[in-house]
N, C-alpha and C positions, 0 to 999 in steps of 0.2 A: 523409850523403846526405839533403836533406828529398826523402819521398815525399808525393802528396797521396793525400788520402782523402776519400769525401762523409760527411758526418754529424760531430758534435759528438766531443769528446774523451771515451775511453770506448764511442763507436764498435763495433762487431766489424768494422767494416774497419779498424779501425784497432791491434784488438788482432793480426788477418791479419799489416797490414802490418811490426808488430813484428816478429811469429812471422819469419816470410820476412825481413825487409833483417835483423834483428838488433836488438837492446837499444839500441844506442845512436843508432839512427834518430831523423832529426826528420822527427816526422808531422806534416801539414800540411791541419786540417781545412777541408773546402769543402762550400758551400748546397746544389752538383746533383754528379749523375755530368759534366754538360758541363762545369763548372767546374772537376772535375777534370782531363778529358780538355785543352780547353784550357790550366791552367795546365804542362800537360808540353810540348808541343804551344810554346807562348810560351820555353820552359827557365824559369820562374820556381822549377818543381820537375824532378829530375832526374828521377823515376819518378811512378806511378802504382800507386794498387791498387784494382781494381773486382770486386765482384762478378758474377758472370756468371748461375749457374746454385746453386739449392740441392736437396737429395733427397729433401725433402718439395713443396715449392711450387713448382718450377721455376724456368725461363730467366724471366732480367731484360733485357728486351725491348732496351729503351731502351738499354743498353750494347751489344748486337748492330748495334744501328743505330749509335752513333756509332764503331765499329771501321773501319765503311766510310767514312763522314764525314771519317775525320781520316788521318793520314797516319803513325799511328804502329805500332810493332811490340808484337805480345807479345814478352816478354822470358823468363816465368815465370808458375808458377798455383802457389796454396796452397790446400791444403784446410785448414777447419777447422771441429770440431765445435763445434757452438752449443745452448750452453746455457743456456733463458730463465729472469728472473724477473719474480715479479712484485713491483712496487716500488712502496709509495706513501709519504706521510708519516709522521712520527713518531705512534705510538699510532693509527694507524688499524688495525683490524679486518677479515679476508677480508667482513665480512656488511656493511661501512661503504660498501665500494664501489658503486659507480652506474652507472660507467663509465671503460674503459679504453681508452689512447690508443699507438698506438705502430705503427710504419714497416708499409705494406701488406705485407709480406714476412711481416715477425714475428708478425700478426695470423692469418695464413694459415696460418702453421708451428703454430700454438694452437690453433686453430679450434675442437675437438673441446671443449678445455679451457674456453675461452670460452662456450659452449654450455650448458656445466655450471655456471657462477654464473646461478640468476636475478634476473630483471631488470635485468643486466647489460649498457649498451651498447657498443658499438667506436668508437672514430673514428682515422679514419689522421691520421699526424703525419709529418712529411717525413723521421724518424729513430730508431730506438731511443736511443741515450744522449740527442738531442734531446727526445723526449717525458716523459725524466728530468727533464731543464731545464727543460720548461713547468712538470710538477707541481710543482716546487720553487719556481718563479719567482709560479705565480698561487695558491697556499697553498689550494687546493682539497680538502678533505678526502673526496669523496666518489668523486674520481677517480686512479686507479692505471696504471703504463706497466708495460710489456714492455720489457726490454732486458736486458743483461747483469749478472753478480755487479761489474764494475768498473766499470759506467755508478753503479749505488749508490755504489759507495767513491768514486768521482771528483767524488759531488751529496750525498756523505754524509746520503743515505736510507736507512732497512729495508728489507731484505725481507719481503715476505707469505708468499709460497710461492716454488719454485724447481724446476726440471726440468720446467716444465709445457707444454714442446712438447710435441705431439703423440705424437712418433716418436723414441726412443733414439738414433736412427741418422742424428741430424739434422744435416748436414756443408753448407755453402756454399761453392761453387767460386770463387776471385779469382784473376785475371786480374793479371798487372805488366806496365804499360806502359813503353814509352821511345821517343825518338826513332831510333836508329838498334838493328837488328837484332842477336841475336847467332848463334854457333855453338856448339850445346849439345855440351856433351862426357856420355858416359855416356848413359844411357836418357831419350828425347826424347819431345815430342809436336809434330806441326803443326797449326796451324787455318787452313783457308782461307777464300777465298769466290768465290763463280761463280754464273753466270746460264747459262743454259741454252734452246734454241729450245723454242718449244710445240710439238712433236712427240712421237707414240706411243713407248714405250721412250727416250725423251732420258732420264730420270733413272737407269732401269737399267744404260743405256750409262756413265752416266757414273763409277755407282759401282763399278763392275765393272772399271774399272783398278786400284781395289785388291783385289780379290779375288784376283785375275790374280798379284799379285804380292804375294801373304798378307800385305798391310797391314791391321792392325785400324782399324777405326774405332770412334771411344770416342764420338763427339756429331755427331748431325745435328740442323740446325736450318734452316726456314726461315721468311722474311720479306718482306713485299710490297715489290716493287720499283718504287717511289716514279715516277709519271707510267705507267706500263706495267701498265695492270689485268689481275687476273688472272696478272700474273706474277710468280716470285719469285725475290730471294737464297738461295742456300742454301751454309751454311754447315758447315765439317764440320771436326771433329778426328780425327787418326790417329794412328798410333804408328809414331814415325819420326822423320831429321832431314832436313830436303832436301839436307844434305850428304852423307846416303847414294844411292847408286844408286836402289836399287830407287823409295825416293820421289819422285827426279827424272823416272825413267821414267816414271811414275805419274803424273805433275803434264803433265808435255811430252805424253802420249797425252791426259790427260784435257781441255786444251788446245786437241784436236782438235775438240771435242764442244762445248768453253764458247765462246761471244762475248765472255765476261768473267772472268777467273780472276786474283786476289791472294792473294798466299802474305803473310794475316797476323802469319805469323812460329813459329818452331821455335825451339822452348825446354826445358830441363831438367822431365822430366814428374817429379811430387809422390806420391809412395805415402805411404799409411797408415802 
């Protein structure tokens, strides 16, 4: 199965999309999230695996908007725990550094860390194992990336230091796309999306079909609804399959309330 992935090989989307299709996946790295979304989207690749959401630094915006855009299904989500290092060239020194480079996400998930080297500056880089690849490529001795223990092995660099996210407990949510939908068997989750009239209680109304029918809801989220100021997407996961009842009831009432509602897709929910 090639899945794609955004960012360089060595990636954490791409060690994700290991973990989830299996070992003998072919991962398939790409420049943007759109890049990927389209090469599923085209069939160049059968799957997709995007970050969505991490538990230090949140929603990644940009993948919320293109769910709506494009016309595919979640299929699946993997959690995995992300553990950074820091990585520069051979015999460089933590006190050698000047400045580090690496994807807004990983920059943010350090912050604290970062903070603590001075005179120490940041610059975003479009990827963690990508800002591996710069510092190897332009032999810069005074600047160091953020990325993974396999972004190293994969650019055969050192490590400086390692664990230096912020938070122990620091997990990224990804998302597997596909063209057509499935029926999860066993313990599900859905995400949808809906728009809603600008009226008093609209959003209460609307969450309150799952209440009604003790649906959890694991993620809200919303997003400016593009040409409509002031209004927005919102998006939500629950637990549930819409092949069950109670969720379809839930969906057909909630229905009543939206101008707009797409069932992005029910898929096999990820425990720890």
């Amino acid at each position: 199965m090639r899945v794609a992935f955004q960012g360089e090989i060595g990636a954490y989307s791409e060690a994700a999309a290991l973990a989830h299709f299996g070992p003998g996946t072919e991962t398939v790295p790409h420049e943007s999230f759109d890049a990927v979304f389209a090469s599923v989207e085209s069939g160049a690749c059968e799957r997709g695996l995007v970050p969505i959401e991490n538990s230090v630094a949140g929603s990644i915006h940009r993948n919320y908007d293109l769910l709506i855009q494009h016309s595919l299904s979640i299929v699946g989500e993997h959690l995995l725990r992300v553990r950074h290092c820091l990585i520069a060239l051979p015999g460089v020194a933590l006190g050698d550094i000047r400045k580090v480079i690496s994807h807004p996400q990983a920059l943010a998930q350090c912050e604290r860390y970062l903070k603590s080297l001075p005179g120490v500056k940041v610059e975003v880089a479009y990827d963690t194992a990508g800002s591996v690849k710069i510092i190897k490529e332009q032999g810069d001795r005074a600047v160091a990336a953020i990325a993974s223990r396999r972004a190293a092995e994969v650019y055969g660099l050192p490590i400086v230091a390692e664990g230096i996210e912020d938070d122990s407990a620091n997990y990224t949510r990804f998302l597997a796309i596909a063209p057509v939908p499935v029926v999860p068997a066993g313990e599900a989750k859905t995400s949808i999306v809906f728009t809603l009239h600008n009226q008093p209680g609209a959003l209460f109304k609307a969450l309150s079909v799952f209440a009604l029918r003790d649906l959890d809801l694991t993620k809200i989220e919303s997003r400016p609804l593009v040409g409509k100021v002031w209004e927005y997407l919102f998006y939500v996961d629950f637990a549930g399959s819409t092949a069950d009842p109670s969720a379809r009831r839930a969906l057909e009432h909630l229905g009543e309330y939206a101008p707009m509602l797409r069932v992005l897709g029910s898929y096999p929910r990820h425990r720890l």
